[in-house]
N, C-alpha and C positions, 0 to 999 in steps of 0.2 A: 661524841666521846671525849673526855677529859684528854688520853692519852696524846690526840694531835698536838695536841698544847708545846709539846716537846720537840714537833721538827721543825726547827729554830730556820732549815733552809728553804721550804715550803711557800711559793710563791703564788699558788692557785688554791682555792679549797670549793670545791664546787658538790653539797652534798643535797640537792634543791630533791625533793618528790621522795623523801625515805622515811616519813611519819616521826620523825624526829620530833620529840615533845620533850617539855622541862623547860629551862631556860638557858640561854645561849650562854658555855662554859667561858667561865672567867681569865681560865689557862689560854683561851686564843690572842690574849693579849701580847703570849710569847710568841705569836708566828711576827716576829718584825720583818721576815722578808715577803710578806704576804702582800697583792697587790690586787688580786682578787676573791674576794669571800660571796658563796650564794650558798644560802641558808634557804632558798624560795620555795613554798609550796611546799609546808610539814607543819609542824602542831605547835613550835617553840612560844613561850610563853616569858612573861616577868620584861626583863625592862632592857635595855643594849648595855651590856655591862660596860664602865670606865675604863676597864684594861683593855678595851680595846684603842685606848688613846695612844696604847705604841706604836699601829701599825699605821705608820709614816707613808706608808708606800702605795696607801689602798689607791686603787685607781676604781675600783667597782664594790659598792656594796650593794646589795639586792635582797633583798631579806621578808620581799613579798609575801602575801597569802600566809601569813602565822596570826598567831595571836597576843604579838608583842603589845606592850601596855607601855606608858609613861610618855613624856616628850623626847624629843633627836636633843640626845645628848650636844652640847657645843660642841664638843671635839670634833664629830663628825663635819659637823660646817667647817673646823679649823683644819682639816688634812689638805696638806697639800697638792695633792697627785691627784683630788678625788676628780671623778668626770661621769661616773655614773650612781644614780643613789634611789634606787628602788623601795618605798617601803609601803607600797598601796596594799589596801586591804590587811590592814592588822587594826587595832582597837589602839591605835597611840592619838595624845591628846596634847593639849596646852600650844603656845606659838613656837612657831621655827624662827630656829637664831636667824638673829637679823644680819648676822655676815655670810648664810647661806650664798656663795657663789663667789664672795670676795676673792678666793683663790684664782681666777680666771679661768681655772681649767673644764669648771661645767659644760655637761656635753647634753645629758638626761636625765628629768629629774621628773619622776611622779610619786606622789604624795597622796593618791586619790583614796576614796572611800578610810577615811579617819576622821579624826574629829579635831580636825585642828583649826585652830582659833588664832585673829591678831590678824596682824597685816602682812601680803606678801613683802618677803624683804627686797629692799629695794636693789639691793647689790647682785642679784640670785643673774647677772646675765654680764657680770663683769668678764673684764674678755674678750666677747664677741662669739662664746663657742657654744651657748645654747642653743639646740634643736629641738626638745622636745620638753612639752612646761605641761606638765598634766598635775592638778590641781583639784579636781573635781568632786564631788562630792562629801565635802569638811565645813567647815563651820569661819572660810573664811570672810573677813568684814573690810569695808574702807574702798578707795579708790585704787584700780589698778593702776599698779606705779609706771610713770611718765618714762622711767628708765627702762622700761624693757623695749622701748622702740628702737636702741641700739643695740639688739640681739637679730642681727640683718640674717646671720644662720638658722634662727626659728623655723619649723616647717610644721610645728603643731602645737596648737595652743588648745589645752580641756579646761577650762576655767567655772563649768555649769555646777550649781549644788550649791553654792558659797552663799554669803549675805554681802557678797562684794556692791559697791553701788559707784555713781556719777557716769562716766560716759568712756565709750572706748578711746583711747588715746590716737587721734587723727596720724601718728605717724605708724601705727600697727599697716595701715592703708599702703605703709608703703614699705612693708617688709617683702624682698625680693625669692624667697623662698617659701611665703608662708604657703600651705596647701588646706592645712584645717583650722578655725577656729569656732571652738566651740564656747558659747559664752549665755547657757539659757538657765532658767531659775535659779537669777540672784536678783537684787532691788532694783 
């Protein structure tokens, strides 16, 4: 509903499993005190609107299981606070900005079942606060980047479904946390 758009003090918005369809209102760009948004698990459609470039503060977007289209707007990559970023299982396409994670504060990031294309970005584990890299079933290509062996927090890696290729990074071998990696049908 357009109307949230208005409480300007609103620091949660958690509306996830409410058949929620149309597309995500433009007015939530006015929640600036907002720090967590989940949209997960309803019908919303069309593209992650720009005004949500105000919300400074997101530390969680989740916006799972819809039927969003288009590619992750830059902003998203560009928020400072983010640490978790949910957008598996929607129909969104094209590459993820290449300063995905540059913020250091990445904590969670699955991407899976989309159709996303290009190279994973190589910054996506600046920081050190990546634990969980799900990736899975998109249209990624290229070698996995040499830099994610300094994401020593890792504990799960979904990387299968892509056209990714070359060879696992020998220092993966010696990530102190890892428990999963999944890395099957790509070249």
């Amino acid at each position: 509903p357009v109307e949230l758009g208005s409480l300007a003090k609103l620091d949660s918005l958690f509306l996830q499993i409410n058949g929620l369809s149309g597309s995500i209102p433009s007015e939530f760009g006015n929640l600036t005190s907002l720090e967590s948004l989940d949209l997960s698990n309803n019908l919303l459609s069309g593209t992650i609107p720009e005004e949500l470039n105000n919300l400074q503060n997101l530390k969680l977007v989740s916006l799972f299981r819809n039927e969003l289209q288009g590619e992750i707007p830059r902003f998203i990559a560009d928020l400072p606070k983010l640490q978790v970023l949910y957008l598996w299982a929607n129909n969104m396409s094209g590459s993820v900005p290449q300063q995905l994670g540059k913020n250091g504060q990445l904590v969670m990031l699955d991407l899976s079942s989309n159709a996303f294309t290009g190279l994973i970005p190589p910054n996506i584990c600046s920081g050190g606060n990546l634990q969980r890299l799900i990736l899975l079933d998109n249209y990624f290509s290229g070698p996995i980047p040499d830099s994610l062996g300094s994401c020593v927090k890792l504990d799960r890696i979904r990387l299968g479904q892509n056209l990714l290729n070359g060879s696992i990074p020998p220092v993966w071998f010696e990530l102190p946390q890892l428990e999963l990696m999944e890395i099957p049908h790509n070249q």
